[in-house]
TIBANU-861268 format. One line per 3 residues: for each residue z, x, y of C-alpha. Coordinates in steps of 0.2 Angstrom, whole numbers, padded with zeros to 4 digits. Layout:
// TIBANU-861268
Z,X,Y | ... .
This chain:
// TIBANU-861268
-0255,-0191,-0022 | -0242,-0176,-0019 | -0247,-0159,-0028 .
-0231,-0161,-0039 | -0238,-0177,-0045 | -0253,-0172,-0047 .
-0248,-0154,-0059 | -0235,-0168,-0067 | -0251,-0178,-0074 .
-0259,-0162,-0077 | -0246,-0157,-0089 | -0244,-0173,-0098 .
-0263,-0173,-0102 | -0265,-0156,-0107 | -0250,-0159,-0118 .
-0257,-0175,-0126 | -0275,-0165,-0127 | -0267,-0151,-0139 .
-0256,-0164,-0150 | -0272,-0172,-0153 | -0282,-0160,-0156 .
-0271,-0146,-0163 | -0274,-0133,-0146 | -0267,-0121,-0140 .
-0267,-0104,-0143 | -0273,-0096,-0157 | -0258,-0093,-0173 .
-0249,-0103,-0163 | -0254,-0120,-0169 | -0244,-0133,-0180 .
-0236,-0124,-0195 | -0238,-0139,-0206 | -0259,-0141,-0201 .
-0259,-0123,-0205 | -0252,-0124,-0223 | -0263,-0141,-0225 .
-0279,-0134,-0221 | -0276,-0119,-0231 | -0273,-0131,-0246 .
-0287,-0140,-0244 | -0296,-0125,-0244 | -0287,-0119,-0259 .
-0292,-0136,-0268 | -0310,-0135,-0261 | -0314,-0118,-0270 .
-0305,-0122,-0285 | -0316,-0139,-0288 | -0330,-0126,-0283 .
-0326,-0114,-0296 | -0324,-0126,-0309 | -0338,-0135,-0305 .
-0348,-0118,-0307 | -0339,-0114,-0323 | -0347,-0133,-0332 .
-0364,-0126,-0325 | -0366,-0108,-0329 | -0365,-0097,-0343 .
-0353,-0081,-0344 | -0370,-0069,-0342 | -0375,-0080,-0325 .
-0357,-0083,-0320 | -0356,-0062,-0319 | -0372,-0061,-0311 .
-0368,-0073,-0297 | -0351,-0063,-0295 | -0361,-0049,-0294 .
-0371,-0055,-0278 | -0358,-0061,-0270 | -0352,-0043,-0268 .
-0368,-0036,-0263 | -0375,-0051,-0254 | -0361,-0065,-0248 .
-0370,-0075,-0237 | -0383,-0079,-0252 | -0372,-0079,-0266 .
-0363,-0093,-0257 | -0380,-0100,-0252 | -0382,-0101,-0268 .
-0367,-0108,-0275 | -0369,-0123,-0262 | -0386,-0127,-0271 .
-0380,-0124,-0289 | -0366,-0138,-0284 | -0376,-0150,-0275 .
-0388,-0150,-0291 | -0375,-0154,-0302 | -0367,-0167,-0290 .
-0382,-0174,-0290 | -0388,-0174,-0309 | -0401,-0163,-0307 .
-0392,-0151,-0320 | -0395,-0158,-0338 | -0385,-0142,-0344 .
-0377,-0127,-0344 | -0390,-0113,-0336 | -0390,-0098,-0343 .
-0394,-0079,-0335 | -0412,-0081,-0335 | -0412,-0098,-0324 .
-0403,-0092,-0313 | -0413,-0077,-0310 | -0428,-0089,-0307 .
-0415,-0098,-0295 | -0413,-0081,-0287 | -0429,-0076,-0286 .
-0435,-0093,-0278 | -0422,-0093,-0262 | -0428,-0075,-0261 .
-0445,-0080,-0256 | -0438,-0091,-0247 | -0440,-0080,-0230 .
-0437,-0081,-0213 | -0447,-0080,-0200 | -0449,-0065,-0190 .
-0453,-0068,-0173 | -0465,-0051,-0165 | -0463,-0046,-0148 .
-0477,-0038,-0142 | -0472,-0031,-0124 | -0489,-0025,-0118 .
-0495,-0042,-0118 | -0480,-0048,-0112 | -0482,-0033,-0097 .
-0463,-0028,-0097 | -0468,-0010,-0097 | -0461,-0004,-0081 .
-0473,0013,-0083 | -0488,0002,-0074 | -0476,-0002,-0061 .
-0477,0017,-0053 | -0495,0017,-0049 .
């Protein structure tokens, strides 16, 4: 195969690669997918937020708000989790402030682990390495 041929199947297949799979650079992709993902997820938090106003009382509503601003990445933790409980049935009825406290306080304890380095043991000191 020539080198013209060769760039020519090149091209074709890095063409056919970013149709498929919507590459290319970035903002520079299909105006239409753009305008459909961001309708999807438009529709995503609105069944989201109606979901959560069926489930939770004005008080716990405010107070799940009110996490969201201080903490984001738990309020929506814990938004995931009040909607999976609903989906699956697991909520008889509305929850009110105090619920969702206990809710709160349970993924609170839920803690990660904190991994120790101790770098004695591990002789990284480079002060020994003098003597």
């Amino acid at each position: 195969m020539e080198d013209a041929d060769l760039e020519e199947i090149r091209a074709q297949r890095l063409a056919q690669l970013q149709s498929q799979y919507g590459g290319g650079p970035p903002g520079q992709g299909d105006p239409n997918q753009q305008k459909a993902a961001e309708e999807r997820k438009k529709e995503v938090d609105d069944m989201k937020n109606s979901i959560l106003s069926q489930i939770l009382d004005q008080p716990a509503r405010a107070r799940l708000n009110t996490l969201m601003l201080g903490k984001p990445e738990k309020g929506r933790m814990v938004e995931s989790m009040l909607v999976q409980m609903a989906r699956s049935g697991q909520l008889r009825s509305k929850l009110g402030e105090e619920e969702l406290i206990s809710l709160l306080e349970r993924v609170g304890s839920q803690k990660s682990a904190a991994v120790k380095f101790d770098r004695r043991r591990a002789a990284l000191d480079s002060d020994e390495d003098d003597l």
